[in-house]
C-alpha positions in Angstrom: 121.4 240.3 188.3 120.3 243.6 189.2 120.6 247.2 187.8 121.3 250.1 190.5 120.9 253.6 189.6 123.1 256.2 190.5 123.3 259.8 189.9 126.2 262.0 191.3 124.9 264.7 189.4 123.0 265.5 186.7 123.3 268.4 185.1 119.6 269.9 183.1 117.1 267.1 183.3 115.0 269.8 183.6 116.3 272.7 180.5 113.8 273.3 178.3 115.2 272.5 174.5 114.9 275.4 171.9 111.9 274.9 170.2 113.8 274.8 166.7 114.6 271.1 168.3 110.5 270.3 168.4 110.7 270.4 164.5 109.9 268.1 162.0 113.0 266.2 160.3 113.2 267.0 156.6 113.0 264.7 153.8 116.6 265.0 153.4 118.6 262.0 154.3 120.8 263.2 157.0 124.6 262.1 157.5 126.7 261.5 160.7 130.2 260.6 161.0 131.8 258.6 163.4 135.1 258.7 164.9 136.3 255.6 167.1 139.6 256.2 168.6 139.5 251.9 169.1 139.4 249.2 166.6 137.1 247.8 164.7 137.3 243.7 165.7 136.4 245.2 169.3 132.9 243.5 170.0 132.1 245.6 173.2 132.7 248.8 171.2 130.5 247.5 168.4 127.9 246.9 171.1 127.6 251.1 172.5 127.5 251.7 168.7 124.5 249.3 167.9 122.7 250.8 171.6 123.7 254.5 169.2 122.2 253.8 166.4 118.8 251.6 167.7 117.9 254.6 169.9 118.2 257.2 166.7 116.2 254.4 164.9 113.7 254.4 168.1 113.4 258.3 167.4 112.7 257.6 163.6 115.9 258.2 162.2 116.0 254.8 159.9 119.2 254.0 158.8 120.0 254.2 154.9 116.8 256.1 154.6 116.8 259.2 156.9 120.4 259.0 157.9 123.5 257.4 156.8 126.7 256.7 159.3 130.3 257.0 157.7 132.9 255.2 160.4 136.5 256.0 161.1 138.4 253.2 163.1 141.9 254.8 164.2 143.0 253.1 167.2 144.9 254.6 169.4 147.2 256.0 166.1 147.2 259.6 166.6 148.4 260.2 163.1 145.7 258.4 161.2 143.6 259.9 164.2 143.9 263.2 162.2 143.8 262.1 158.9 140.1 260.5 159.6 138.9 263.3 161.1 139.9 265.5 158.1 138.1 262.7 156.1 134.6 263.2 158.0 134.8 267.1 158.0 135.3 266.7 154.3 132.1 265.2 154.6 130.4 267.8 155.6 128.4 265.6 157.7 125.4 266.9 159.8 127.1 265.7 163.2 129.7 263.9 163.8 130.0 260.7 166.6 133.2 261.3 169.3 134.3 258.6 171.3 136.8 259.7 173.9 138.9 262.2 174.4 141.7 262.3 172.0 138.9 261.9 169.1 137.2 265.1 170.5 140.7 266.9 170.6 141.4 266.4 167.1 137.7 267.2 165.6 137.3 270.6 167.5 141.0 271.2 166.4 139.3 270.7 162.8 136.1 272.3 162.4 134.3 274.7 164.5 131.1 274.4 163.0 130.0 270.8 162.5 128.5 269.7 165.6 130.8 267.3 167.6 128.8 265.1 170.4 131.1 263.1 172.6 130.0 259.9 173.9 131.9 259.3 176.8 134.8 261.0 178.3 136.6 263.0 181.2 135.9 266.3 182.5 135.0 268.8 178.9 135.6 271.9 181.1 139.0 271.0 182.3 139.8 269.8 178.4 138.8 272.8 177.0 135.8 271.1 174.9 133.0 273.1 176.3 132.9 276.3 178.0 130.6 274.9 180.9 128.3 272.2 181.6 125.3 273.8 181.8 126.2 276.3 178.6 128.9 274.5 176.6 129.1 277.4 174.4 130.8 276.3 171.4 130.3 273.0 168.6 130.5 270.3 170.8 128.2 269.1 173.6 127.5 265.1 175.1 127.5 262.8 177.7 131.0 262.3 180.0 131.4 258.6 181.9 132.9 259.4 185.1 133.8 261.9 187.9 138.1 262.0 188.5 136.6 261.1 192.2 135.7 257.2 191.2 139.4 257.1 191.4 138.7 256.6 195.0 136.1 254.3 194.6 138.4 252.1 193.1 140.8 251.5 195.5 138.5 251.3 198.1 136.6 248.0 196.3 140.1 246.8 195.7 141.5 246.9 199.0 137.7 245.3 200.2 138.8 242.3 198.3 142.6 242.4 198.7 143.0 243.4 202.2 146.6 242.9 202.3 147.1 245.4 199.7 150.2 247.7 200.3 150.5 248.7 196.3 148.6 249.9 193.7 150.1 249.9 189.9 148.2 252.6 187.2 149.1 252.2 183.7 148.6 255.1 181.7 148.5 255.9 177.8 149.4 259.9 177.7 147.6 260.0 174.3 144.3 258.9 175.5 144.4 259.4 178.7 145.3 264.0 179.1 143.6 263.7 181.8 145.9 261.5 184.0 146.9 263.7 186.6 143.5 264.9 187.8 143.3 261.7 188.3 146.6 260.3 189.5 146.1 263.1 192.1 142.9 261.6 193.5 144.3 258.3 193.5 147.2 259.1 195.7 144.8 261.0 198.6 142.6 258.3 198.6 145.8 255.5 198.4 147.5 257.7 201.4 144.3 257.2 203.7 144.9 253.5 203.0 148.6 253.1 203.6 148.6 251.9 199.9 151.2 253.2 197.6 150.9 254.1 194.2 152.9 253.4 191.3 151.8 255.0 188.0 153.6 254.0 184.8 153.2 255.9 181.1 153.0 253.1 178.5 153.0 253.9 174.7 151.2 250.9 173.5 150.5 246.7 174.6 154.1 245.8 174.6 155.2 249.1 177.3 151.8 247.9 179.3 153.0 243.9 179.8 156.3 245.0 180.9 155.1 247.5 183.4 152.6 245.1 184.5 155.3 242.6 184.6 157.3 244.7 186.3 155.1 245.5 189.4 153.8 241.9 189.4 157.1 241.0 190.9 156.3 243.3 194.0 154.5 241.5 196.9 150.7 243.0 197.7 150.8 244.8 194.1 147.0 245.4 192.8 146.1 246.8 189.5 143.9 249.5 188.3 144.2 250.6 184.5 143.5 254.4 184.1 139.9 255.2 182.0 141.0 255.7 178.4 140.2 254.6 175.3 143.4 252.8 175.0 142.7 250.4 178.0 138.9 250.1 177.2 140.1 248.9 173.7 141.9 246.3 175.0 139.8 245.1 178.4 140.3 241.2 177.4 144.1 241.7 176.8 144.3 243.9 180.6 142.1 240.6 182.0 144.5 237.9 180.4 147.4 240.0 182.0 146.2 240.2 185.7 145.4 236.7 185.3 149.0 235.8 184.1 150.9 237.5 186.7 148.5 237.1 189.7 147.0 240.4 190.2 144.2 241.4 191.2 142.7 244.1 189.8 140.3 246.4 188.8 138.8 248.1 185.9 135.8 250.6 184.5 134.5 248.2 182.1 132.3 245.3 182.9 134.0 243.5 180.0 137.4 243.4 182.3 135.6 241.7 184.7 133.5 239.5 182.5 136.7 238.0 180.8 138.6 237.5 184.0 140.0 240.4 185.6 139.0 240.8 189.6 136.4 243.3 189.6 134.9 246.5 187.3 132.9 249.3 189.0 131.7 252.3 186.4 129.0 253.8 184.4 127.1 251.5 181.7 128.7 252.8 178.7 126.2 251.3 176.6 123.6 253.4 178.2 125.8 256.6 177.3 125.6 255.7 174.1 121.7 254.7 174.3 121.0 258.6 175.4 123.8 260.0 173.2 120.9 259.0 170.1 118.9 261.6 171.8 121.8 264.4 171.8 122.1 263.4 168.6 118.0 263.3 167.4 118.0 267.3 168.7 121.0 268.7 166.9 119.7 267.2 163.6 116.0 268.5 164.6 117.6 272.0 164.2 119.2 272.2 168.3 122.4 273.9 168.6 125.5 271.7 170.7 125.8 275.1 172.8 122.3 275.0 174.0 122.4 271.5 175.2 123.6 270.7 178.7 126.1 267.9 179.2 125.4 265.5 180.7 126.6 262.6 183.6 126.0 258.8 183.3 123.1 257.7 185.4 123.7 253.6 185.9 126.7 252.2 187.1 127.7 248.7 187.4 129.3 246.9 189.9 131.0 243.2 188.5 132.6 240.9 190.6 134.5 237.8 189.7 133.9 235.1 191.9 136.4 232.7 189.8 139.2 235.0 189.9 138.8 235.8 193.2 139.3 231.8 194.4 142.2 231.6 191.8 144.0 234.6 193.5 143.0 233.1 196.6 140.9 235.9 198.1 137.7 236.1 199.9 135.4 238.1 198.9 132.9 239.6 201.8 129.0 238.7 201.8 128.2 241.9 201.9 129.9 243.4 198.9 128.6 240.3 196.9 125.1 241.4 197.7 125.8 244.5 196.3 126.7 243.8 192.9 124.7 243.7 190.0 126.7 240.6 188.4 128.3 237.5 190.1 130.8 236.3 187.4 131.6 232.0 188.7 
């Protein structure tokens, strides 16, 4: 296995922090909150928390001494959503933890004061979370997993592996997923240029998502690519059983779609978001203020490719591209 790097861009590596952030911590024990719009029995998500919290312990923030962690597990239930983000700002934590979009929605609708720091998610500008990159401006400042552009990407890989590919079906839960259009429009330029056609579908929850994928499944030459959410990435071994069941092949973000049987995943290393999002978090409680601190892009991606699925769907997949991965699942 092998780790590429990759930067598209990274925006300030090289902005000086305020020197407020070069202070000591105090003896006081510090407290963050944490808002998961997943659940809790998800292992993977347990995994970007644990990366979260060892790199805060890394930077001397020891848990249960200097800093305590409340958690909020919501799902992808958009009234409890609200509910547990009240809960936290009654809190009156120091910081609180985002993880995705709809989580960052409903805390800046909440508090404009408590500093929010989003882990992972899609374009802040366009969402309205932070003024700019370089100068988000307001409470909330962190990392965001993927340009709208990997959209492309996708269907590109796909097609690599699937050659006789003439459909593409994109499942899509409005709530966590806002952002579906900037997408959806990328995926049908780069779909054109293929003489693919795309099919996108609005599912509510896991029932809506089988029948749409059941649905598409009976097309001949139909691939899959779930849209970036929180909803999908909180249910990556459910999406793999599904391709698998109905014979798709298909294609996902997280390396976990791949790992438990879907075709192939190519995105940023969450994990590693959530590894540097200790850091974000380290200056705000050493006195930094969200709008001074640049967000920033993932820099690793990974590229998983499984062999197994690929011989069960009967495809080939080329030498080349195999050299290329960082993970040969067989």
């Amino acid at each position: 296995m092998r780790r590429r790097e990759f930067i598209p861009f990274l925006v300030g590596t090289t902005v000086a922090w305020p020197f407020a952030a070069q202070t000591q911590p105090s003896t006081k024990v510090r407290r963050i909150g944490v808002l998961l719009g997943y659940n809790e029995d998800e292992r993977e998500i347990q995994g970007w928390l644990g990366a979260f919290r060892e790199s805060m312990e890394k930077l001397g923030w020891a848990e249960g001494q200097s800093v305590t962690f409340d958690y909020r597990w919501v799902g992808n239930d958009a009234d409890l959503m609200i509910r547990a983000a009240k809960e936290l700002i009654a809190l009156q934590p120091d910081l609180i933890l985002s993880t995705g979009s709809p989580t960052t929605a409903v805390l800046l609708k909440q508090t404009h004061t408590i500093p929010v720091l989003f882990a992972n998610l899609v374009d802040p500008v366009g969402q309205g979370f932070v003024a700019s990159l370089s100068r988000p401006g307001g409470n909330a400042t962190g990392l965001v997993n993927l340009d709208p552009s990997m959209a492309s990407k996708w269907i590109e890989l796909l097609k690599q592996v699937a050659p006789q590919l003439t459909r593409v079906a994109i499942p899509f839960n409005p709530v966590s997923a806002p952002y579906a259009e900037t997408y959806l429009k990328v995926f049908r330029q780069a779909a054109s240029a293929l003489g693919v056609e795309v099919i996108d579908g609005s599912v509510s929850d896991m029932t809506a998502l089988e029948a749409f994928i059941a649905a598409q499944a009976r097309e001949p030459n139909t691939g899959i690519i779930p849209m970036p959410s929180t909803f999908s990435s909180g249910h990556t071994s459910e999406l793999a059983a599904m391709t698998k069941q109905y014979h798709l092949p298909g294609i996902y973000v997280v390396r976990s779609f791949a790992s438990a049987g879907g075709l192939l995943s190519y995105g940023n290393d969450v994990k590693d978001n959530y590894e540097r999002a200790g850091t974000f978090a380290d200056k705000i409680l050493r006195g930094a203020k969200p709008s001074d601190i640049p967000v920033q892009f993932p820099t690793k991606f990974n590229l998983v490719i499984n062999l197994k699925t690929a011989k069960t769907l009967g495809l080939t997949v080329p030498l080349p591209l195999q050299a290329s991965a960082d993970e040969l699942v067989d």
